[in-house]
C-alpha positions in Angstrom: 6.0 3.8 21.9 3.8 6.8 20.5 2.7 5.6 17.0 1.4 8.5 14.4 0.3 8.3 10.8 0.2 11.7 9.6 -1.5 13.2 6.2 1.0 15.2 5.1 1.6 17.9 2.3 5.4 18.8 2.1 5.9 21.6 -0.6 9.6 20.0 -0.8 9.0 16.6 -1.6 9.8 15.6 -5.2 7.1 12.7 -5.0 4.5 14.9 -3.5 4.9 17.6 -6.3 5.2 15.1 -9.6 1.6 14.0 -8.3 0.8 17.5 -8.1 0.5 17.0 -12.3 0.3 13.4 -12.6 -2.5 11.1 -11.8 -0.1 8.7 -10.5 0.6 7.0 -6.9 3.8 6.1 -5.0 3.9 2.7 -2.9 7.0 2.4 -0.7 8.5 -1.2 -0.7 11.5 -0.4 1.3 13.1 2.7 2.9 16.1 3.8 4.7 17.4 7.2 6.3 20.5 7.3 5.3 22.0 9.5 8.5 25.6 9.7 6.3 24.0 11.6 3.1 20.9 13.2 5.2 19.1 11.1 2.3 16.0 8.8 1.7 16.8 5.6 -0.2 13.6 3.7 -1.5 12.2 1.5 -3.5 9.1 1.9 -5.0 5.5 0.6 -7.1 4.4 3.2 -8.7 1.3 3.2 -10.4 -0.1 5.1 -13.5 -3.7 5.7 -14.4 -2.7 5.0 -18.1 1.1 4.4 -19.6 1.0 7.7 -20.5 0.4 9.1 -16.9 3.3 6.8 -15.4 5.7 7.8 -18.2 5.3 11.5 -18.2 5.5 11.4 -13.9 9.0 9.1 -14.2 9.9 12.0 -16.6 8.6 14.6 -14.5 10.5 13.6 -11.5 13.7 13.1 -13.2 13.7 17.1 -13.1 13.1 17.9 -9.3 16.3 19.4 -8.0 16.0 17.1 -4.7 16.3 14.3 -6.6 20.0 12.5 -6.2 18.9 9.0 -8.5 16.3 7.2 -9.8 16.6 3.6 -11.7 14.0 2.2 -13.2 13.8 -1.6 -12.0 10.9 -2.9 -13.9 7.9 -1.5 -16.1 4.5 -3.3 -17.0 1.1 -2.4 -17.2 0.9 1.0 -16.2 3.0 0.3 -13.2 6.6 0.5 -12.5 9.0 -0.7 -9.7 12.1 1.7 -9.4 14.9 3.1 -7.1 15.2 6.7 -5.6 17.0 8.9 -3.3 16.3 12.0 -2.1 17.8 15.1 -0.3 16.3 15.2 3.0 13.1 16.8 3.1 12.4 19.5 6.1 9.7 17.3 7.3 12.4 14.2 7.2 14.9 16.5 8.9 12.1 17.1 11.7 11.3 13.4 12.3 14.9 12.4 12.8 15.9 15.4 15.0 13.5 14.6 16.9 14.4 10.8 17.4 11.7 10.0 15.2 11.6 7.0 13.0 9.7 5.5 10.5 7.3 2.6 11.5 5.1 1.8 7.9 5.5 2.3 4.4 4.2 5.7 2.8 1.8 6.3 0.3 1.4 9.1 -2.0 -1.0 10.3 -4.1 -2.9 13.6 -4.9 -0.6 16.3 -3.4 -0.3 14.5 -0.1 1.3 11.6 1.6 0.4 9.2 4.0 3.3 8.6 7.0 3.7 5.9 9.7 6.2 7.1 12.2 7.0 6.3 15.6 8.7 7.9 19.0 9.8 6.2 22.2 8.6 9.1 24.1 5.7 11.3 23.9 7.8 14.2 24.4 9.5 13.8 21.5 6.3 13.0 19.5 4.7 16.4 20.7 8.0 18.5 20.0 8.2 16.9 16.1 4.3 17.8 15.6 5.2 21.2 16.6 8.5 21.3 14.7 6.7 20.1 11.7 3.4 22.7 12.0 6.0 25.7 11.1 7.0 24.7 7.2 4.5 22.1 6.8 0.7 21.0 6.4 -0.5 17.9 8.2 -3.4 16.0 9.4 -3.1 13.3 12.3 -4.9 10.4 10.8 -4.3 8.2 14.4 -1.9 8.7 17.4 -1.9 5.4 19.4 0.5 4.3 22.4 1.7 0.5 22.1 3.2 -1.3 24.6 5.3 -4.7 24.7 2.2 -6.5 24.7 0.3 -5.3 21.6 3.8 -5.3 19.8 4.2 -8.7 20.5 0.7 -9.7 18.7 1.7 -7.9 15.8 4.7 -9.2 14.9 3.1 -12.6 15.7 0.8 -11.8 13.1 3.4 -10.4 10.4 4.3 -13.5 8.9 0.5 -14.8 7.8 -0.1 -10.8 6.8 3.1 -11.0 4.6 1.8 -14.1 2.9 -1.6 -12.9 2.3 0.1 -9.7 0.6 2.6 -12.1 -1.6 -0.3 -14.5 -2.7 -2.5 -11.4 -3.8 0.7 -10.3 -6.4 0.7 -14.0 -7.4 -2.5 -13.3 -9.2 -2.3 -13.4 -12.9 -2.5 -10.2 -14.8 -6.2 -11.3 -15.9 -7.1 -12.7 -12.5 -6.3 -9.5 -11.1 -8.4 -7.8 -13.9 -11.3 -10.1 -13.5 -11.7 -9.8 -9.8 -11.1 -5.5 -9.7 -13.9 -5.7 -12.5 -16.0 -7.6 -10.7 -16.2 -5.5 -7.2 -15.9 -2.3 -8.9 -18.6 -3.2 -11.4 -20.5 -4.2 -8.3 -20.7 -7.9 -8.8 -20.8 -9.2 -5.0 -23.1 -6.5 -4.3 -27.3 -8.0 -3.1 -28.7 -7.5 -5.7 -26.2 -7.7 -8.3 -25.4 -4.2 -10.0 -23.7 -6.4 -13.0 -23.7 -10.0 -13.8 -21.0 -12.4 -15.6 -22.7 -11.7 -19.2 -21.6 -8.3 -19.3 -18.1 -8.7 -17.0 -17.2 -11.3 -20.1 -18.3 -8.6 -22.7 -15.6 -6.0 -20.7 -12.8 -8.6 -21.5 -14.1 -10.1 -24.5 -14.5 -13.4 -23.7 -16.8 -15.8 -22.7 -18.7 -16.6 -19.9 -17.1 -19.5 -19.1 -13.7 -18.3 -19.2 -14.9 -15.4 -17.3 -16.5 -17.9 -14.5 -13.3 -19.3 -14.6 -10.9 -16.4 -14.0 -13.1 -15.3 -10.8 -13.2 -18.0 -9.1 -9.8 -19.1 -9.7 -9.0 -15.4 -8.1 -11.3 -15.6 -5.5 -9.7 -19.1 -4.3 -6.5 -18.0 -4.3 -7.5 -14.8 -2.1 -9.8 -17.0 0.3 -7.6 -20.0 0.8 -5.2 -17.4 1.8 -7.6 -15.7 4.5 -8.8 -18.7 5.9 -5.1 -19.6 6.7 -4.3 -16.2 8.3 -7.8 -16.1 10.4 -7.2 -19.9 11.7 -3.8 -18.9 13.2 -5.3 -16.4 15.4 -7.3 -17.0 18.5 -10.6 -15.5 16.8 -10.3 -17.3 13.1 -11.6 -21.4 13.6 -14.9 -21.7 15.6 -14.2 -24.5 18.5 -14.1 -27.0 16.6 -11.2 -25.8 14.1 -13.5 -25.6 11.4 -13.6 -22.2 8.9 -17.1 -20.7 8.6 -15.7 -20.0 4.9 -14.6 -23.4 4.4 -17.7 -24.5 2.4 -17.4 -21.3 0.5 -14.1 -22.2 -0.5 -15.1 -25.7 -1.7 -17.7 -24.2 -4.2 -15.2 -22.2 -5.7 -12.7 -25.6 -5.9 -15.7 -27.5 -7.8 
């Protein structure tokens, strides 16, 4: 299997043009080629930099011509889950006739989107580069070939991945606040670029309650970890023990 992940800019994309205006970003959740309609079916997150951004980009892609539906599934906090379908895009049409597939969810933001697709051959993967040079801009981002082996280990792995990913959107709204605050305000850093006095001032609360919401987010994110890295080979040192086990018990005191 020949696995790509292309940077790509394709002028016909309805989701690659609202960002073109909008400071927004697309997060596919599920997708499907439907080989019937020559259509993409997805659901999406997509996330605003204010309200105000995420409404006006729902509004601006209502317009594109390409655009077959789009239901809104849920709305909160400058983020919205919805469902879309699309006319085929030329890039899409490439992929597919050249028994591509898609292998990760895409990503899109800025004027360009991030792809994960996949080949059985080479051949094929080489003729759908060139195919998609003529009407298209890309970048390759990584081209790797995985065999039975390595597929094997990463589907092993998918489970404890997925419920890393599921116990992260379990956060609370203010968790999630609290702990993007904290690392973007620089709070793990050595030395500290902020301390808690000043993260509670941001939320206007106290430092307790501040304490609080950290480390109840950092628990939940760590107990998590520690559960994926001690089901693989590389996690537990010999004796089955977490070198962030002790870490985790300050944060339970």
């Amino acid at each position: 299997m020949q696995s790509l992940q292309l940077d790509m800019i394709q002028y016909d994309c309805p989701y690659i043009r609202t960002t073109y205006d909008h400071d927004v970003t697309f997060y596919t959740q599920h997708w499907e080629f439907r080989h019937d309609r020559r259509a993409l079916e997805s659901r999406m997150l997509v996330t605003g930099k204010s309200n105000e951004d995420l409404t006006q980009a729902l509004k601006r892609l209502e317009d594109e011509k390409k655009l077959k539906d789009l239901t809104v599934l849920g709305k909160k906090a400058g983020a919205a889950q919805i469902y879309s379908r699309i006319d085929e895009t030329d890039a899409m049409s490439t992929i597919l006739d050249n028994n591509g597939y898609v292998t990760g969810p895409f990503v899109i933001e800025d004027g360009s989107e991030l792809w994960n697709i996949g080949f059985d051959w080479p051949e094929d993967a080489d003729d759908a580069l060139s195919g998609l040079d003529r009407d298209n801009e890309f970048k390759i981002d990584g081209r790797t070939s995985i065999d039975i082996v390595d597929y094997h280990e990463i589907m092993q792995n998918l489970e404890s991945v997925r419920d890393l990913l599921t116990d992260l959107w379990n956060l609370t709204d203010r968790e999630q606040e609290t702990l993007l605050a904290a690392v973007e305000a620089g709070y793990f850093e050595t030395p500290r670029a902020t301390n808690l006095g000043e993260l509670a001032e941001e939320f206007d609360i106290s430092k307790s309650a501040t304490s609080k919401n950290l480390r109840r987010s950092q628990r939940k994110v760590l107990e998590q970890l520690i559960a994926l890295m001690n089901e693989t080979d590389d996690g537990p040192d010999s004796k089955g023990i977490s070198p962030f086990d002790d870490l985790v018990s300050d944060l339970n005191r």
